[in-house]
C-alpha positions as CSV (number, residue, x, y, z in Angstrom):
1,X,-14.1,31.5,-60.8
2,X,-15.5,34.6,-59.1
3,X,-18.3,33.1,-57.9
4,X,-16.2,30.3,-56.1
5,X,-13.9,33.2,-54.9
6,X,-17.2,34.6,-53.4
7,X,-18.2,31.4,-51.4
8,X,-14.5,30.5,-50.1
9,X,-14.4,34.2,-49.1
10,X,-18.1,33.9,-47.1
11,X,-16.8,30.7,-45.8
12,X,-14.2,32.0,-44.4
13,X,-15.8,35.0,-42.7
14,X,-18.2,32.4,-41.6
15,X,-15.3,30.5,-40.0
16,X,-13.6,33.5,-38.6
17,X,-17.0,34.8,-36.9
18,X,-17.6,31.1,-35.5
19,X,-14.1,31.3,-33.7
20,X,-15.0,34.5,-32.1
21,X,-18.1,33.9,-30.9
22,X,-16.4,30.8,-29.1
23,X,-13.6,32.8,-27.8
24,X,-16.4,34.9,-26.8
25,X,-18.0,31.8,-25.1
26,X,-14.9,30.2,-23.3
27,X,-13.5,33.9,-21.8
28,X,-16.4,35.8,-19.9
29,X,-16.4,39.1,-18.8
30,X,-18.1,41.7,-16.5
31,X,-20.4,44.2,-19.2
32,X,-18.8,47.9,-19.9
33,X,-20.3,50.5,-18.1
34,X,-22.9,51.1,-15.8
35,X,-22.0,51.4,-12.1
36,X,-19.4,49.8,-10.2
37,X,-20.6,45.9,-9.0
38,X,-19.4,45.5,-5.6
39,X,-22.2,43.6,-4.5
40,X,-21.4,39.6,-3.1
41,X,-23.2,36.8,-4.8
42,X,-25.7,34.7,-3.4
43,X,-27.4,31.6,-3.6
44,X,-30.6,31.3,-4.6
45,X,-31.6,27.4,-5.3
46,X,-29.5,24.1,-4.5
47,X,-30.5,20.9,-5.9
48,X,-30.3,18.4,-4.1
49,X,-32.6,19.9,-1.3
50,X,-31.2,20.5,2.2
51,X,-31.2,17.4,4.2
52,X,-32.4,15.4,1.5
53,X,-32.6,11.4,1.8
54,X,-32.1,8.3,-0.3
55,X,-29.8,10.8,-2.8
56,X,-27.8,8.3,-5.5
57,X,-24.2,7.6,-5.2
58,X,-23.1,9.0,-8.4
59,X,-23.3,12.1,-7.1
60,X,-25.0,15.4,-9.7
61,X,-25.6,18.3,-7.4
62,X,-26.0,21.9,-8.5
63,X,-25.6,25.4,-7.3
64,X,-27.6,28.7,-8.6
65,X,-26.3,32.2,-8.0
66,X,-28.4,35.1,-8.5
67,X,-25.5,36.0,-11.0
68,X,-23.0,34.7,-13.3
69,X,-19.9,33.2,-11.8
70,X,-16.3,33.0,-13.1
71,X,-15.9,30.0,-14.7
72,X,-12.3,29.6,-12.9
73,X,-13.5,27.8,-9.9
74,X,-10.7,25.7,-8.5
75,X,-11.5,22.2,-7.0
76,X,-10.4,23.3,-3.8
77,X,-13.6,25.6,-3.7
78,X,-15.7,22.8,-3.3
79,X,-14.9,20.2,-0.7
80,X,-16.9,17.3,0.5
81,X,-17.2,15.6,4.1
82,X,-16.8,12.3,4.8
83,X,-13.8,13.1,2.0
84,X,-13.6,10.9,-1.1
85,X,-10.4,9.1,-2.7
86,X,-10.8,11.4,-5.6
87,X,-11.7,15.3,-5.4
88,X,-15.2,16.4,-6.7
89,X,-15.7,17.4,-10.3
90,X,-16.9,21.0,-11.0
91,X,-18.1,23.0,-14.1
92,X,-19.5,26.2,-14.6
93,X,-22.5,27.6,-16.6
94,X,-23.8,30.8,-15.8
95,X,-25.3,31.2,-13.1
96,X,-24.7,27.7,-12.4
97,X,-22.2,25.3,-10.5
98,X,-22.2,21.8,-11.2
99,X,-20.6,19.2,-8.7
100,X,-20.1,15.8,-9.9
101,X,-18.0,12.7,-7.6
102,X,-15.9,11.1,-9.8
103,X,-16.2,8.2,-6.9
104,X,-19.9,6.6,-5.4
105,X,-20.4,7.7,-2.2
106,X,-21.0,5.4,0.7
107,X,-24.0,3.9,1.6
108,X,-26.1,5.4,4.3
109,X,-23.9,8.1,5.0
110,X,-24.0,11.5,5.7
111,X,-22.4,14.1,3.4
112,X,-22.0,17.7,3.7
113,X,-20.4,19.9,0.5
114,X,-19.3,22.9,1.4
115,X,-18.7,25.9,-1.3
116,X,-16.0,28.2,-0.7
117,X,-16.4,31.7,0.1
118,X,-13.6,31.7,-2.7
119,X,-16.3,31.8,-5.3
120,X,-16.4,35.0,-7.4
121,X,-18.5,36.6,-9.3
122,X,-17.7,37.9,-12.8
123,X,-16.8,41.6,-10.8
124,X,-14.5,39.7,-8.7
125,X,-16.9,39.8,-5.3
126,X,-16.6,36.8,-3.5
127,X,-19.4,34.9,-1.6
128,X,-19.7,36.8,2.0
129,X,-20.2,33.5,3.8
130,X,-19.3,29.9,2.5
131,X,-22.7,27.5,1.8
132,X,-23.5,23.9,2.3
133,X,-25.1,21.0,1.1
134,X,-26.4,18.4,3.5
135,X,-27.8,15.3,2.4
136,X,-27.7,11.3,3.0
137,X,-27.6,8.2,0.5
138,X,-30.2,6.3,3.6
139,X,-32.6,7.0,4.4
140,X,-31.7,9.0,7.5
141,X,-29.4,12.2,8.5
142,X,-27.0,12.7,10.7
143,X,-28.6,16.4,12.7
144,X,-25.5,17.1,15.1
145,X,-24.3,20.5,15.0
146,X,-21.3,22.3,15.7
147,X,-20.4,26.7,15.6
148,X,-17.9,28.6,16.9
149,X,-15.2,31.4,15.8
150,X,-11.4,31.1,14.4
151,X,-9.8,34.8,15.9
152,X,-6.5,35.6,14.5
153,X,-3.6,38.3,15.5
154,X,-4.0,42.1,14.9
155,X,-1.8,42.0,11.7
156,X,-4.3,39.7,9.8
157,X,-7.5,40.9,10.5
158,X,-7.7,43.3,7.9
159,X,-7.3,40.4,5.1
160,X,-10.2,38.5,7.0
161,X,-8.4,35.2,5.5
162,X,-10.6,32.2,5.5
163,X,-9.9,29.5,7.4
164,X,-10.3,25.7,7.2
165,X,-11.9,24.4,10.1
166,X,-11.2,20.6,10.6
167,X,-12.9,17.4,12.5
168,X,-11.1,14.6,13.4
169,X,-12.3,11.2,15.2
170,X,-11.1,9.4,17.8
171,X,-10.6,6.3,18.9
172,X,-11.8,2.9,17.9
173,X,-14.4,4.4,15.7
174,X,-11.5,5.8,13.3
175,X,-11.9,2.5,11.9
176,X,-15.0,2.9,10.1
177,X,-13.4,5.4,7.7
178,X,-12.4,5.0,4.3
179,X,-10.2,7.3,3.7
180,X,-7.7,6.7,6.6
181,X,-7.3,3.0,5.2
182,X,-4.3,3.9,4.2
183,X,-2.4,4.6,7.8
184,X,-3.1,1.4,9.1
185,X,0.5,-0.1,9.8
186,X,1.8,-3.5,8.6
187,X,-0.2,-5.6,11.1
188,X,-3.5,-4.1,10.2
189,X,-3.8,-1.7,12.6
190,X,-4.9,2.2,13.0
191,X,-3.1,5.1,15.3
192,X,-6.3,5.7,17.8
193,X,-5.1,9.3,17.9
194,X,-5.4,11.6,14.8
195,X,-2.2,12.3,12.6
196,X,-2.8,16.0,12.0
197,X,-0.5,16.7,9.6
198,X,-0.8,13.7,7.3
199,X,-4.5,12.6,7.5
200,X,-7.2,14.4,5.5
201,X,-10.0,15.0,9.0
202,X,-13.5,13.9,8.4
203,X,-15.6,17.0,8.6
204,X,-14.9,20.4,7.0
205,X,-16.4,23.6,6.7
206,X,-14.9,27.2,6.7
207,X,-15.3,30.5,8.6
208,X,-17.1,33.1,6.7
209,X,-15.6,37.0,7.0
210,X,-16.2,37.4,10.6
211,X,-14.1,34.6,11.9
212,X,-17.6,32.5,12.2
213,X,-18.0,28.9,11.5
214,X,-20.8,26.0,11.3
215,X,-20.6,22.4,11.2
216,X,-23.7,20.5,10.2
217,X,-24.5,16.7,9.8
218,X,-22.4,15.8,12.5
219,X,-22.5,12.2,13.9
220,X,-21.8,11.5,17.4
221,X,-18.5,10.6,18.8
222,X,-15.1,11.8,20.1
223,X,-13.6,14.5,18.2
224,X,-10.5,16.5,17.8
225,X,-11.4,20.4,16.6
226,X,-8.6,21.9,14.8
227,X,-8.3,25.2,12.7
228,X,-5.8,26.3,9.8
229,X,-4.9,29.1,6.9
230,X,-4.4,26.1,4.1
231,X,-2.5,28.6,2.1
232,X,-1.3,25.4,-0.1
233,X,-4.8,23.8,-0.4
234,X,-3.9,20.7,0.5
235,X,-6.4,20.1,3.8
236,X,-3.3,19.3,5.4
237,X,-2.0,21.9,8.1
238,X,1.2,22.9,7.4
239,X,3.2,23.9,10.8
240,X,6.2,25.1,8.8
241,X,3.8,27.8,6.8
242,X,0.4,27.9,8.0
243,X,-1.3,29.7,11.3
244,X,-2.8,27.0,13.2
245,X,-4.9,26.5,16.1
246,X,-5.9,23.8,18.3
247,X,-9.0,23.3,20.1
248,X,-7.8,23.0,24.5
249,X,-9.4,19.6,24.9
250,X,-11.3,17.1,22.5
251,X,-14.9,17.1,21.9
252,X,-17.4,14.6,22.8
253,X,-20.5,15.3,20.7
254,X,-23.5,13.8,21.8
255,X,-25.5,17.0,21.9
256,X,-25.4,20.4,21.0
257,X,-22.1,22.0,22.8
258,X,-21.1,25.8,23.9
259,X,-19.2,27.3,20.7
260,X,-15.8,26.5,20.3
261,X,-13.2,29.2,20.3
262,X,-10.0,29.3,18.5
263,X,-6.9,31.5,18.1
264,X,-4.6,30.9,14.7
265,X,-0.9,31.3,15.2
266,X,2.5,30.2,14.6
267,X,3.2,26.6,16.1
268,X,5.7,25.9,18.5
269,X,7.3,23.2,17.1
270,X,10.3,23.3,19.6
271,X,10.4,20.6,22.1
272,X,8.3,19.6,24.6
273,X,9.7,19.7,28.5
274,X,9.0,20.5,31.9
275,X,10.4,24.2,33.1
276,X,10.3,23.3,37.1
277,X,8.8,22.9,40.0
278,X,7.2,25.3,42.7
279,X,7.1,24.3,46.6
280,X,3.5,24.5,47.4
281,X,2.4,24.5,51.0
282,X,0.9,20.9,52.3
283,X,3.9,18.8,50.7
284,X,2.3,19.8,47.2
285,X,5.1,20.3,43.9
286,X,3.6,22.7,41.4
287,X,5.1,20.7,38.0
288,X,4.7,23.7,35.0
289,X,5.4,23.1,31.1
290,X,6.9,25.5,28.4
291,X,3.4,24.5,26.7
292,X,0.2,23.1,27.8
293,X,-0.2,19.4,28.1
294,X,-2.9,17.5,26.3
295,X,-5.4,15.9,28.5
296,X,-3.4,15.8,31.5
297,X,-6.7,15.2,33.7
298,X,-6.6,11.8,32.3
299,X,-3.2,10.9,34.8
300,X,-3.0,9.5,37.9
301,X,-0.5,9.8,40.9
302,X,0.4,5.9,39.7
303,X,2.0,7.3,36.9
304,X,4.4,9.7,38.7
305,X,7.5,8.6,40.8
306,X,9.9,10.2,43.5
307,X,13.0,8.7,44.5
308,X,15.8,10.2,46.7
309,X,18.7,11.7,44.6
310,X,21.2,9.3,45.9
311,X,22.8,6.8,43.3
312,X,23.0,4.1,46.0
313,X,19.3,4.5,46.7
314,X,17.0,2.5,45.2
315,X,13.9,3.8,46.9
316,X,11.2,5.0,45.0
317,X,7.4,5.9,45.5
318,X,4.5,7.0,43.8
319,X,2.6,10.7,45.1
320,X,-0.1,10.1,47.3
321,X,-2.1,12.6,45.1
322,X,-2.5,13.9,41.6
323,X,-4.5,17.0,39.8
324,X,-4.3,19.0,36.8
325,X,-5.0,22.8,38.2
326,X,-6.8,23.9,35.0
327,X,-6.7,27.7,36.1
328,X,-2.7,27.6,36.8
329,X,-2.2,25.3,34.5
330,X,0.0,23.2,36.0
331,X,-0.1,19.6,37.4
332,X,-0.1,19.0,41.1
333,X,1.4,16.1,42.9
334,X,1.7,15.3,47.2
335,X,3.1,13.5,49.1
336,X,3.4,13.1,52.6
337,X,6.5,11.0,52.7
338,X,8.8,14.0,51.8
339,X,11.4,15.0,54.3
340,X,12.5,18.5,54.4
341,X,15.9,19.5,53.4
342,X,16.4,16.1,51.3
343,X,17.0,16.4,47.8
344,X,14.5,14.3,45.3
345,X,14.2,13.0,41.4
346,X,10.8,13.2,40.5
347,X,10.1,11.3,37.1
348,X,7.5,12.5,34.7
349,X,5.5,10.2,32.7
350,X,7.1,10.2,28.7
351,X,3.9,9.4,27.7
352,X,2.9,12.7,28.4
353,X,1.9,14.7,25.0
354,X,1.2,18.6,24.2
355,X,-1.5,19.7,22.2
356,X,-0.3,19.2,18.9
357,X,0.9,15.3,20.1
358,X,4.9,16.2,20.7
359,X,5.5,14.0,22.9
360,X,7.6,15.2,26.4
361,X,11.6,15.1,25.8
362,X,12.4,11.9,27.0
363,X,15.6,13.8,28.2
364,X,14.1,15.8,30.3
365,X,11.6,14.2,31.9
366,X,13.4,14.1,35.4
367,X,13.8,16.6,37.7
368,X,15.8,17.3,40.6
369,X,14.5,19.4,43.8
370,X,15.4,20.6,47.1
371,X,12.3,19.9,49.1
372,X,12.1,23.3,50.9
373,X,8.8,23.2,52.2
374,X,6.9,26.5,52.8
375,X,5.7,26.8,56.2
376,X,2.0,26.6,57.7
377,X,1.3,29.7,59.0
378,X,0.6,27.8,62.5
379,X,4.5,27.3,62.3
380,X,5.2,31.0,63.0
381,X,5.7,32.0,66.8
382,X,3.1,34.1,68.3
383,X,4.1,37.5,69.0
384,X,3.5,39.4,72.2
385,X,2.1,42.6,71.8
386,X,4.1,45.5,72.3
């Protein structure tokens, strides 16, 4: 009896010590003592290779730090571009990060992965800038590039958040894209314009502690450049929650551009109108907006109207000019057929958008003047000299 007492009793501190050293295992923890770590990790191999060819569609990548990293890495920390119907799969050992696709990837296609500056250490330091991994399942590599800087407003500089930096295409090439498959509309077809807050965007990388940012892998093509604080991690931007910022005018990328500069902050989400017009000497009409206009360079005088403000009066005509003044900021319309003193409707084109595609208040896309035209300083009698 006492000697199976002694055996169930060394089993059990057998079992007891197993459990531990798995607890152990499963919860790890900076060491006791020594000095303070306050030191950010860094990478210091990557498999596959930069800008490696011919990689395999079920996707095994790995990471090595030159130290241990929590094992509480979300999959928001690591996001792949073109994005995938299902989110990567990480896992932790060590020093190591493992990245799996639970989908194949394309064929012949381009993919960047880029690794949060989120990741931590087992001190709690976080990466100082985010990394990537550029490779292609061809046999070629898409070598476009893309930097600039995301600022923000005085009051959230000293949390250096990081910021999502978005790509999104354009046009007729959207449909080449997987994962927007899903907004075509019952007859098959696809918005040519982005849909910024429900599409994931193509490319994404993030801004490292100095407001920096890199794209790499880029193909060519027409582009809309968008930046956001994805406090829900969604890769959505959120106007209700999130400082945003959108890029002035789209990008063509055929070659390598001047860096991109953008300012995060609240969205206007009010509406969208014209605030007047300003008499302008040589029958020119200033036409200013509570916001800027998107792309306004791309209308023409065709698309503008002036009628007399006269409900029996069905007279109407088109400006005999049109220009968007980039450093006012306003558009610009003449005509020569004004008559002073008369009182006009000028009609502004609804398809007018601003920069985050509100489209112009159909209510309010008319207004009424008093064509008061400042006069040519050749009008002004000469004096005689005293």
């Amino acid at each position: 009896m006492d000697s199976h007492r002694e055996i169930n009793t060394r089993i059990m501190k057998f079992i007891v010590l197993w459990i531990l050293f798995l607890w152990a295992c499963a919860h790890m923890e900076a060491p006791k003592g020594g000095p303070e770590d306050k030191y950010a990790p860094y990478v210091v191999g990557v498999y596959p290779k930069s800008k490696q060819t011919q990689v395999k569609r079920n996707f095994h990548g790995v990471v090595q730090f030159n130290e241990w990293i929590h094992d509480r890495v979300s999959l928001t920390q690591v996001q792949i571009s073109p994005p995938l119907k299902r989110p990567l799969k990480v896992e932790t050992d060590g020093p190591y990060l493992h990245i799996y696709s639970r989908d194949p990837l394309d064929t012949n296609t381009t993919y960047s992965i880029v690794v949060s500056r989120d990741i931590k250490d087992l001190r709690g330091n976080k990466l100082r800038r985010p990394f990537q991994i550029l490779f292609s399942t061809g046999s070629n590599i898409d070598s476009l590039e893309l930097e600039g800087s995301v600022d923000l407003f005085d009051s959230y500089k000293a949390s250096k958040p990081q910021a999502t930096i978005a790509l999104y295409p354009m046009g007729s090439n959207r449909y080449n894209f997987q994962h927007l498959k899903d907004l075509y509309d019952s007859n098959g077809v696809l918005d040519t314009i982005p849909l910024l807050l429900k599409e994931l965007p193509l490319y994404t990388t993030q801004s490292d502690t100095a407001g920096l940012f890199q794209f790499k892998g880029l193909a060519p093509g027409d582009y809309r450049l968008l930046a956001f604080l994805d406090k829900n991690k969604n890769r959505v931007p959120d106007i209700k929650t999130e400082k945003i910022a959108i890029a002035k005018s789209d990008i063509a990328l055929k070659d390598s551009l001047a860096p991109q500069s953008l300012t995060l902050a609240n969205l206007d989400t009010s509406g969208f109108y014209p605030r007047g017009i300003d008499i302008l000497t040589d029958a020119r009409l200033a036409i200013k907006f509570n916001r800027p206009p998107f792309q306004p360079e791309n209308f023409l005088a065709k698309h503008f109207t002036l009628q007399l403000e006269d409900t029996n009066s069905t007279w109407s005509i088109h400006p005999d000019l049109y220009y968007w003044d980039k450093q006012m900021q306003q558009m610009v319309i003449q005509s020569d057929s004004l008559t002073r003193d008369s009182t006009y409707l000028l009609n502004i084109p609804k398809s007018l958008k601003d920069s985050t595609q509100v489209a112009l208040d159909s209510s309010r896309n008319k207004i009424i003047f008093s064509y008061l035209p400042l006069p040519d300083t050749n009008d002004y009698p000469q004096l005689e000299s005293s």
